[in-house]
C-alpha positions in Angstrom: 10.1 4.3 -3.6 9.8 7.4 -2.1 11.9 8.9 0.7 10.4 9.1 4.4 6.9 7.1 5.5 5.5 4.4 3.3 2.0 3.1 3.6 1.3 -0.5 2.0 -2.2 -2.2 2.0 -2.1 -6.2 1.4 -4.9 -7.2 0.6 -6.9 -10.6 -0.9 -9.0 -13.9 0.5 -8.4 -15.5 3.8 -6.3 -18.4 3.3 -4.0 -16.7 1.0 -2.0 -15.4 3.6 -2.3 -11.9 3.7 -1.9 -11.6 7.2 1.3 -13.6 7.4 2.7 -11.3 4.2 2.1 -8.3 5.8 3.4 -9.1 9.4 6.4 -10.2 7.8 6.7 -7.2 5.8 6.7 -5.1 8.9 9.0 -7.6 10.9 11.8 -7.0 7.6 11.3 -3.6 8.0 11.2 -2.8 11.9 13.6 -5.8 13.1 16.2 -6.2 10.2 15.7 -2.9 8.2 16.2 0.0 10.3 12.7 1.1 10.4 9.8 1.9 12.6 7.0 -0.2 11.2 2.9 -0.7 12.6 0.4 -3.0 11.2 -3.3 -3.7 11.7 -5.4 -6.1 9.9 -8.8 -6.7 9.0 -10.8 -9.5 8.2 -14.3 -11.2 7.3 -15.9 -13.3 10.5 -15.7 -16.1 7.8 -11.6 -16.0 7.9 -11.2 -18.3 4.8 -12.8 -17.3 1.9 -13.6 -13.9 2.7 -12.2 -10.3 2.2 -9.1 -9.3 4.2 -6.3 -6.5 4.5 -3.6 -5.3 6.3 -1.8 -2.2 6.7 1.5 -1.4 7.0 3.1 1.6 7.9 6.7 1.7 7.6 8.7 5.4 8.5 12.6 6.5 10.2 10.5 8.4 12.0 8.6 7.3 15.3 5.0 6.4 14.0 2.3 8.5 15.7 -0.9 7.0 14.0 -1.1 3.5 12.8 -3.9 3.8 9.9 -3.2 4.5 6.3 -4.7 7.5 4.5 -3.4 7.1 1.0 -1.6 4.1 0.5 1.9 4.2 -1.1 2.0 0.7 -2.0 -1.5 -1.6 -2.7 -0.8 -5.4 -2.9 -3.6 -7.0 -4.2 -4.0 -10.7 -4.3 -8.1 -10.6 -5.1 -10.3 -9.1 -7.3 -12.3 -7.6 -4.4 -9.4 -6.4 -2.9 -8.7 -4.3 -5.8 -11.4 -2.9 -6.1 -12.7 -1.7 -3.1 -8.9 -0.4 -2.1 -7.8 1.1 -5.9 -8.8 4.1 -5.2 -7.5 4.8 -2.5 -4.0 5.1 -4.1 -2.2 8.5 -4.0 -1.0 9.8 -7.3 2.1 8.1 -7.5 1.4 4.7 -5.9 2.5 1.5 -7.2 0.4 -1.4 -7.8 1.4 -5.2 -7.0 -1.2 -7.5 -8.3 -1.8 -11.8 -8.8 -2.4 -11.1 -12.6 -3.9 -14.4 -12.9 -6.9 -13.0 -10.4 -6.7 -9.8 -10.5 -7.5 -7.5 -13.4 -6.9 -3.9 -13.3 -9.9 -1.6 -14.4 -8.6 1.9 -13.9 -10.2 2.5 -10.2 -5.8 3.3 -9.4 -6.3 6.3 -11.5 -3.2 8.6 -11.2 -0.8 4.8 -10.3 2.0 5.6 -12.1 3.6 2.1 -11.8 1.7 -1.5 -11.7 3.5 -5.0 -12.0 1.6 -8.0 -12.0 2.5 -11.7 -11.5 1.0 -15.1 -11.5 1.4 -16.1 -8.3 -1.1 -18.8 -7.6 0.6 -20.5 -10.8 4.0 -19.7 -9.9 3.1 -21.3 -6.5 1.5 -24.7 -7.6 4.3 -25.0 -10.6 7.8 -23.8 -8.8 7.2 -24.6 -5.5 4.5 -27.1 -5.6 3.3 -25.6 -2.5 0.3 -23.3 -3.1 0.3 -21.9 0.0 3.1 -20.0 -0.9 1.7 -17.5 -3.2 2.3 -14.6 -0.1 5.6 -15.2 0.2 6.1 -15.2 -3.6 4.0 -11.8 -3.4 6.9 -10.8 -0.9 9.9 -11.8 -3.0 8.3 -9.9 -5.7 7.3 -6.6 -3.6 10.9 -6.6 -2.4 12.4 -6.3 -6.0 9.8 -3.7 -7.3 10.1 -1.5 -4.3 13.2 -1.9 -3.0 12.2 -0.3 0.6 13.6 -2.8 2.4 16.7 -4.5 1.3 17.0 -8.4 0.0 18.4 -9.8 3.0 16.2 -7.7 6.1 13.4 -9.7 4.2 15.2 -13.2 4.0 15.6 -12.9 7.9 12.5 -12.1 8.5 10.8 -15.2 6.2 13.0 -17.2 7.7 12.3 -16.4 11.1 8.3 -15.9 10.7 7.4 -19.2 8.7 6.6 -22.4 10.4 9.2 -24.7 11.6 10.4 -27.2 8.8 8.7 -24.8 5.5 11.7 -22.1 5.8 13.7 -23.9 2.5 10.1 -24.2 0.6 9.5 -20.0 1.8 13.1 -19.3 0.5 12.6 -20.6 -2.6 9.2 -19.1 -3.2 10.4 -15.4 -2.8 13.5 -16.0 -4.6 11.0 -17.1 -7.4 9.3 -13.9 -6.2 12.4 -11.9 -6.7 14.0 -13.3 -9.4 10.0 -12.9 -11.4 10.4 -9.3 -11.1 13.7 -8.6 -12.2 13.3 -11.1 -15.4 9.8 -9.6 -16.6 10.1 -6.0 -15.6 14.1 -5.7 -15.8 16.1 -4.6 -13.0 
């Protein structure tokens, strides 16, 4: 990742935990990482079912203006999400994507680096749990960026999740993690 202020977008279906990936992303960052971090959100009046984002905005520096202009980093767990967000990636953004719903179409022109995973499958066959496909996203996120390190983001899962799920969350970003590092080798 580059050096100085990274913006992410998460972004997918309510119910898939976007919200909850993204605050936790900014809680690694801010609380256990060092940095300043902001987040809004946005979501359908449906909730469930209907288009969501967030936005994180993670710097050293003290952050002035919470909203993304180009993001840095685009997470997408939906097809929608992809493409109404794609292009807004600068020229060398990554791209993290479910590749089981998500199928890149060239709207990230200029992405330099995309990684997908099957996260919904990984989900329902590792951990049994599918709710768990954000925090799988997150395990994976942390090993192909590398903003924040390893253990800020343990901290903040475990810290973030509801009581009695934190050993079923461990496991499903070490899945996460440990995806990353065996399909894209690091």
């Amino acid at each position: 990742m580059k050096e100085g202020k990274c913006e992410v977008r998460v972004t997918g279906l309510g119910g898939q935990g976007v919200i909850l990936c993204s605050y936790i992303l900014g809680k690694a960052a801010a609380l256990h990482g060092g940095f300043n971090a902001t987040m809004t959100q946005s979501f359908g009046p449906e909730a469930r079912g209907s288009a969501c984002s967030a936005q994180i905005i993670i710097d050293k520096e003290r952050i002035l203006d919470p909203y993304l202009r180009k993001q840095d980093v685009l997470v997408a767990l939906s097809q929608d999400g992809y493409e109404k967000f794609a292009g807004d990636m600068n020229s060398s953004a990554v791209l993290i994507y479910e590749k089981d719903l998500v199928t890149p179409n060239g709207k990230d022109k200029g992405t330099v680096k995309a990684y997908g995973i099957p996260a919904t499958r990984l989900a329902q066959d590792v951990i049994g749990i599918s709710m768990t496909v954000n925090i799988i996203m997150l395990g994976f996120f942390a090993a192909a960026t590398e903003l924040v390190s390893k253990e800020s983001f343990l901290e903040a899962v475990k810290s973030s999740v509801p009581a009695g799920t934190e050993k079923s969350n461990l496991l499903a970003f070490e899945t996460g993690y440990e995806y990353f590092g065996k399909t894209y080798g690091t």
